[in-house]
C-alpha positions as CSV (number, residue, x, y, z in Angstrom):
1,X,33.3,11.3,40.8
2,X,34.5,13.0,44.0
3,X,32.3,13.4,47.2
4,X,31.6,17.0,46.0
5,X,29.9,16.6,43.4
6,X,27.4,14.2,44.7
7,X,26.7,16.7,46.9
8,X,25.9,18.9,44.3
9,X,23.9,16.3,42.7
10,X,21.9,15.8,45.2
11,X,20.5,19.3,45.2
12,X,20.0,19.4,41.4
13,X,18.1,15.9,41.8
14,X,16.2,17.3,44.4
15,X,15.0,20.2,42.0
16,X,14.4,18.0,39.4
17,X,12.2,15.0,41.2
18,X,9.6,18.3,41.8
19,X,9.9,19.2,39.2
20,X,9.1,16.1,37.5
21,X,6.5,15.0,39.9
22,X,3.3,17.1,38.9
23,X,3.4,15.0,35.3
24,X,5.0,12.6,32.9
25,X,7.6,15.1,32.2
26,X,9.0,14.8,29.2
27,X,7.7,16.4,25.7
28,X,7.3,19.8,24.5
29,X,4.4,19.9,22.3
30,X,4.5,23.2,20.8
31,X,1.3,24.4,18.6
32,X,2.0,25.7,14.7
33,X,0.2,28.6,12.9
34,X,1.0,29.3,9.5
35,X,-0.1,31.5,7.6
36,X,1.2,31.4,3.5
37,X,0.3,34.7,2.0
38,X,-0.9,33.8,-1.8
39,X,-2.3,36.7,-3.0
40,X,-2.1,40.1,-1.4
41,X,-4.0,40.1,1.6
42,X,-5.3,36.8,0.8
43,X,-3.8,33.9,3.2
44,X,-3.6,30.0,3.6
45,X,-4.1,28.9,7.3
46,X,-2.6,25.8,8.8
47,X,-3.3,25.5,13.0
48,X,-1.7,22.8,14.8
49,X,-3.1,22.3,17.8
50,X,-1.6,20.2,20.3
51,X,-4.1,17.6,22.8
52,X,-3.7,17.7,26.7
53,X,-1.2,14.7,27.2
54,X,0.3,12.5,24.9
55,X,-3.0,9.9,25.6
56,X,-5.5,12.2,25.6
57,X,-8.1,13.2,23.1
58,X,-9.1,16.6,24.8
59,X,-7.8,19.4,22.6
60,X,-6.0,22.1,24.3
61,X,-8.2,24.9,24.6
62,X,-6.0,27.5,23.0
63,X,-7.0,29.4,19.6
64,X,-5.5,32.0,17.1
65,X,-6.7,35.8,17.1
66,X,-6.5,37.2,13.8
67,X,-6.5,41.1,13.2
68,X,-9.9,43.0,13.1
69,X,-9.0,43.6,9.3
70,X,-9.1,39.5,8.6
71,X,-12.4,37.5,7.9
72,X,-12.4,34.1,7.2
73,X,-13.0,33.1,4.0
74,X,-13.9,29.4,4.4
75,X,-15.0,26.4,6.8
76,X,-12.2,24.9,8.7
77,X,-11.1,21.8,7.7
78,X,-10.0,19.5,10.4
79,X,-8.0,16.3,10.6
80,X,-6.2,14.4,13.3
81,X,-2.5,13.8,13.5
82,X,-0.9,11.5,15.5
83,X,-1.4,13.4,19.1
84,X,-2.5,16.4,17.5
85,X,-5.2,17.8,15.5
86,X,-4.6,19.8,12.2
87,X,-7.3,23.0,10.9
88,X,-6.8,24.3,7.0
89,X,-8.5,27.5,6.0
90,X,-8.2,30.7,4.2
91,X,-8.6,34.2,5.1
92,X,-8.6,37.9,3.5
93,X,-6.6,40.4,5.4
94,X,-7.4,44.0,4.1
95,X,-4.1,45.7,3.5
96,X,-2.3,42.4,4.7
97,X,-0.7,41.3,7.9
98,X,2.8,43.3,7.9
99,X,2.7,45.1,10.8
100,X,-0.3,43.7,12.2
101,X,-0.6,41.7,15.9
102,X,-1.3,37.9,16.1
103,X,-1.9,36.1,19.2
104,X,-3.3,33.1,20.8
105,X,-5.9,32.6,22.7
106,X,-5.8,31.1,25.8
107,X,-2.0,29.9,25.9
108,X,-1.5,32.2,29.5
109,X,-3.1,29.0,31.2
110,X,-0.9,26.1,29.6
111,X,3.3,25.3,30.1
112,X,3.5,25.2,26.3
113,X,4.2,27.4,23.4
114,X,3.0,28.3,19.7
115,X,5.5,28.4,16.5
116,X,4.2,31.4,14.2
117,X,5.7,31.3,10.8
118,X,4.1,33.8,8.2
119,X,5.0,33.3,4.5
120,X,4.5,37.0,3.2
121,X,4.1,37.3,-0.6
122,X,7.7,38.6,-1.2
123,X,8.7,35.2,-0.1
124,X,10.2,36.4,3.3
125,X,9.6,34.3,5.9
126,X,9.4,35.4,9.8
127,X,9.4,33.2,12.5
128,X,8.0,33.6,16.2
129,X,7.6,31.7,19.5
130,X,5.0,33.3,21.2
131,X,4.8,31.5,25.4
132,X,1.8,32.0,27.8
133,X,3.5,35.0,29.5
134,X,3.7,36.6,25.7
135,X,0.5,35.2,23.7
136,X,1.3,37.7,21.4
137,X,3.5,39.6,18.5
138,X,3.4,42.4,16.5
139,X,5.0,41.0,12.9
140,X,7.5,43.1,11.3
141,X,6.7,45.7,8.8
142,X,7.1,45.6,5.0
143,X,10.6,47.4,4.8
144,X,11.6,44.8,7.5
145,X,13.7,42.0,6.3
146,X,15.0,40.8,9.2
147,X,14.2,36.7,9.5
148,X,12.6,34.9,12.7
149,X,15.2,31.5,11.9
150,X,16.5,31.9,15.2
151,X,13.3,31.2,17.3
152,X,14.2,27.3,16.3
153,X,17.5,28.0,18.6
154,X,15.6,29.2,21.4
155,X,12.7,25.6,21.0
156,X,16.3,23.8,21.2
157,X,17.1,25.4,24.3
158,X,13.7,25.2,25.8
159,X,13.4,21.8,25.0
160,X,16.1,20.3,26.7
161,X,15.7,22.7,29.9
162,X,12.0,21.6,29.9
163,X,12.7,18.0,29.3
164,X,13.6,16.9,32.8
165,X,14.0,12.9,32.0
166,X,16.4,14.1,29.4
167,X,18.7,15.9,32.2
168,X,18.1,13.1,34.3
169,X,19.5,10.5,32.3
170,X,22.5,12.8,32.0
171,X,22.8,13.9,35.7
172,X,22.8,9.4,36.0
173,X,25.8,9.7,33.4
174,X,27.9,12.4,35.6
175,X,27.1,9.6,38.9
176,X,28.9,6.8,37.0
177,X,31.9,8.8,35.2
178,X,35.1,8.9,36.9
179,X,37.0,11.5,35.7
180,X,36.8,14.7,33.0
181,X,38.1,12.7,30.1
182,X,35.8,10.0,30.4
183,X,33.1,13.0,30.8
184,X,34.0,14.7,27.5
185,X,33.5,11.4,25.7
186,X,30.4,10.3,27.2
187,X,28.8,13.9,26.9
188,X,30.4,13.7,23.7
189,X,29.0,10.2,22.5
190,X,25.5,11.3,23.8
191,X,25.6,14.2,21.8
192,X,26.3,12.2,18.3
193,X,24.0,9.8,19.0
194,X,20.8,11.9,19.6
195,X,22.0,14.3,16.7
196,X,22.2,11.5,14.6
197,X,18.1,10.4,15.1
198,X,17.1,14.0,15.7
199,X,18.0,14.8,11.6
200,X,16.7,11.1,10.7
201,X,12.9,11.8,12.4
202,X,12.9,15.3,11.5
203,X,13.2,14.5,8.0
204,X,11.3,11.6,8.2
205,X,13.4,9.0,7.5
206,X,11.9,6.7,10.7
207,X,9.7,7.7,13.2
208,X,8.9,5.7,17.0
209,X,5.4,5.8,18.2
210,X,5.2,7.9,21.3
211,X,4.1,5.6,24.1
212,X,7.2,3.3,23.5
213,X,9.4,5.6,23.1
214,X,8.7,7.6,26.0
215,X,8.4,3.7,27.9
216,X,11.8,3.3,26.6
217,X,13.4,6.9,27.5
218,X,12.3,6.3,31.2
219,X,14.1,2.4,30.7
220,X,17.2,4.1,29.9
221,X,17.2,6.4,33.0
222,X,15.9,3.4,35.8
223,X,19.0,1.3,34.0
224,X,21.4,4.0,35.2
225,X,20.0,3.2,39.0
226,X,21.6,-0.1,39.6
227,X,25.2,1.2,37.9
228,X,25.2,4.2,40.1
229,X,24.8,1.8,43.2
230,X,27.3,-0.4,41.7
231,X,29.8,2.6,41.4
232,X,29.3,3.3,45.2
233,X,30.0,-0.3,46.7
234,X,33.7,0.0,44.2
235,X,32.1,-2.5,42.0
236,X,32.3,-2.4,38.3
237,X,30.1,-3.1,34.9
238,X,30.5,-2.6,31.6
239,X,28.5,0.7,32.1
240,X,31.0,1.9,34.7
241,X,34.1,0.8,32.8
242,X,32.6,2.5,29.2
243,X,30.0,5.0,30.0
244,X,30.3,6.9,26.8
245,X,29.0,3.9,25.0
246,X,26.0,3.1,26.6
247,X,25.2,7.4,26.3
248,X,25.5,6.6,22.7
249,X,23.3,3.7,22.5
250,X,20.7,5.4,24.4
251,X,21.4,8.8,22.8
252,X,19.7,7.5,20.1
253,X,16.6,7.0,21.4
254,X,16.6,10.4,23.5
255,X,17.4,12.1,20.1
256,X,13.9,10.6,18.8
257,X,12.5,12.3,22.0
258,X,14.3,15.7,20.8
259,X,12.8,15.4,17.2
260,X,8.9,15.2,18.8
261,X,9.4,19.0,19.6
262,X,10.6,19.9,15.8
263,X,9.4,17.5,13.4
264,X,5.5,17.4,14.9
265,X,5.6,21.0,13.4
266,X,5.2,20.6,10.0
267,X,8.1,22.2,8.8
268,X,8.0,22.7,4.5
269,X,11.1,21.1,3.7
270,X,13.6,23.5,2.2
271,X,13.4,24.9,5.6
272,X,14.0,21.7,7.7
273,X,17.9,21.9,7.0
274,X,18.2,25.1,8.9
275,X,15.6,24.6,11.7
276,X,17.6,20.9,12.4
277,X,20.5,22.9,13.0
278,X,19.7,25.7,15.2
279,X,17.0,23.4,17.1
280,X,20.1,20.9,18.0
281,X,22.5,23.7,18.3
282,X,19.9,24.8,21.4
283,X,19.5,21.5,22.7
284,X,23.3,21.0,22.8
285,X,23.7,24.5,24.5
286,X,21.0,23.6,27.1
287,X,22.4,20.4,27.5
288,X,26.3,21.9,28.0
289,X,25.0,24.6,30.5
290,X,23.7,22.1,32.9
291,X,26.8,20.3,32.6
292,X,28.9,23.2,33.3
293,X,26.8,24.3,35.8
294,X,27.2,21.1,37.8
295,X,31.1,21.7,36.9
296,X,31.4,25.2,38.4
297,X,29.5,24.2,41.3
298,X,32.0,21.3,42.0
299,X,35.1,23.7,42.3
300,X,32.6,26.1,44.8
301,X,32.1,23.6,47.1
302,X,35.1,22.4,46.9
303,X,36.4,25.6,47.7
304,X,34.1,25.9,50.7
305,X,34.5,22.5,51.9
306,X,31.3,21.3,52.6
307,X,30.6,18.4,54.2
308,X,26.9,16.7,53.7
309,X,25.6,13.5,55.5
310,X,26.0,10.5,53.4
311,X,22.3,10.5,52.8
312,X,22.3,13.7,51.4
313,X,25.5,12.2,48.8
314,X,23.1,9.5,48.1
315,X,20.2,10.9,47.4
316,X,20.7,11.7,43.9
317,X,21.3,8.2,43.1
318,X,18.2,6.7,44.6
319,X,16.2,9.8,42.7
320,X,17.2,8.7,39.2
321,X,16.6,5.0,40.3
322,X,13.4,6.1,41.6
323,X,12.0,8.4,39.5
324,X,13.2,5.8,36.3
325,X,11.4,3.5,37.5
326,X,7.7,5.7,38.3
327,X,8.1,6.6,34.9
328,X,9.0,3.4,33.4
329,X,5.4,1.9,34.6
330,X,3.8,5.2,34.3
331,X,4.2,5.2,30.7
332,X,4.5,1.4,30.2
333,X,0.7,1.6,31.4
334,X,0.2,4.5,29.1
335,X,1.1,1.6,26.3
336,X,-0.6,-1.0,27.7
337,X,-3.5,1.5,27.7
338,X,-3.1,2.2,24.1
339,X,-2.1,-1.7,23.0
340,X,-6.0,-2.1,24.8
């Protein structure tokens, strides 16, 4: 890859190490409300609420806020799930929720966001991501049919944006590649591969326990380290020689990392189909504007001939090498923790 664009590099590194710093980085756990509407005005209530980290058994602090018109009709129900913890109960909404404004209390203080999906009696589904600068939505009126389907695009989008080991693996990947071919089929290898285990864990098929597989995410980007030094010195590997297959082989075990954002929801399942498209149809456009970003930056400092120290060409390197390997025993500990 030409001098350029290590240049580049090194500044989106440099974004991306602070970004990364504060925490492990890694998973959007969005929260899920429900709401199946099974008599008019009467509704079942499923909550999903998410913990504080992936090891902790603190529940995020965050609540819905039902309309003045709703009163609950029953005791919560509560079980735990895996890193989250699951409420069931029922309420009456006079005159029903069409129209009316949901929100969540409490979300303005957390980097996370809450999947509304109300099943109206009709059958018609909406669909909402409400985020800490909007806790809240007004739902659409009766005579409304428009659908909410496309919120799923915008968690693709927001997942792979927020997933910052995910675009450092692939910022490794652009280090080692040597020309644009060779970039179209690793980007394109990468892109199979995590498609591939995103649709088998959102349907259930297999699942990996999070500690390992966020050990093993972090493995896959302090592996790129050594090849990216390797690719300086004129050496070569295997890696250097066939990138695109070693983005597929570790694509697959990113794409598990994808599926914790979509299949922790809940989904029913005639709807999975269509939320496991436009969730990886985000994730791919996320995933393709970062690349093209780093792209069209090339060819601008190209055109303005900007010379950096070699440090400064370096530095992206050492930062995925780095940063792989803090995470590698951050979460590695995380395990051990667990295994204990």
């Amino acid at each position: 890859m030409s001098r350029v664009v290590r240049r580049l590099l090194a500044m989106l590194a440099t974004v991306a190490a602070l970004a990364a710093a504060p925490a492990l980085a890694h998973e959007l756990q969005p929260g899920f409300l429900e709401l199946k509407e099974t008599s008019p005005g009467r509704y079942d209530v499923l909550w999903k609420l998410p913990s504080l980290g992936e090891a902790s058994d603190v529940r995020m602090p965050i609540a819905p806020v039902f309309p003045e018109t709703c009163r609950q009709l029953t005791e919560p129900r509560t079980e735990r799930a895996g890193t989250a913890w699951i409420f069931t109960a029922n309420v009456e909404c006079k005159g029903g929720l069409a129209g009316r404004t949901l929100a969540i209390e409490g979300l303005e203080a957390f980097s996370t966001d809450v999947l509304v999906r109300v099943q109206h009696a009709d059958g018609t589904v909406e669909t909402h991501v409400l985020k800490p600068v909007q806790p809240s939505v007004a739902l659409r009126a009766a005579d409304d049919t428009r659908r909410g389907a496309w919120a799923y695009l915008y968690l693709g989008v927001e997942h792979i944006l927020l997933g910052v080991d995910h675009l450092l693996f692939v910022l490794g990947l652009l280090l080692i590649v040597r020309d644009r071919w060779m970039l179209v089929k690793t980007v394109t290898a990468f892109t199979v591969a995590h498609s591939i285990t995103l649709a088998v864990a959102t349907f259930g098929i297999a699942q990996v326990p999070a500690a390992p597989l966020n050990a093993a995410i972090a493995l896959s980007i302090l592996f790129l380290g050594p090849e990216i030094v390797r690719r300086w010195r004129g050496e070569t590997s295997f890696t250097i020689r066939h990138p695109w297959v070693v983005a597929f082989a570790f694509g697959l075990l990113h794409g598990f990392g994808f599926a914790s954002g979509l299949a922790q929801l809940g989904l029913p399942r005639d709807e999975i189909p269509l939320a496991l498209l436009l969730f990886n149809v985000g994730v791919e456009i996320g995933q393709l504007a970062f690349v093209l970003l780093v792209l069209l930056l090339e060819r601008s400092f190209r055109l303005l001939q900007i010379h950096w120290p070699v440090l400064v060409q370096r530095l992206p390197g050492y930062l995925v090498g780095t940063l792989g390997a803090f995470w590698t025993i951050q979460r590695v500990a995380v395990l051990l923790r667990g295994v204990a």
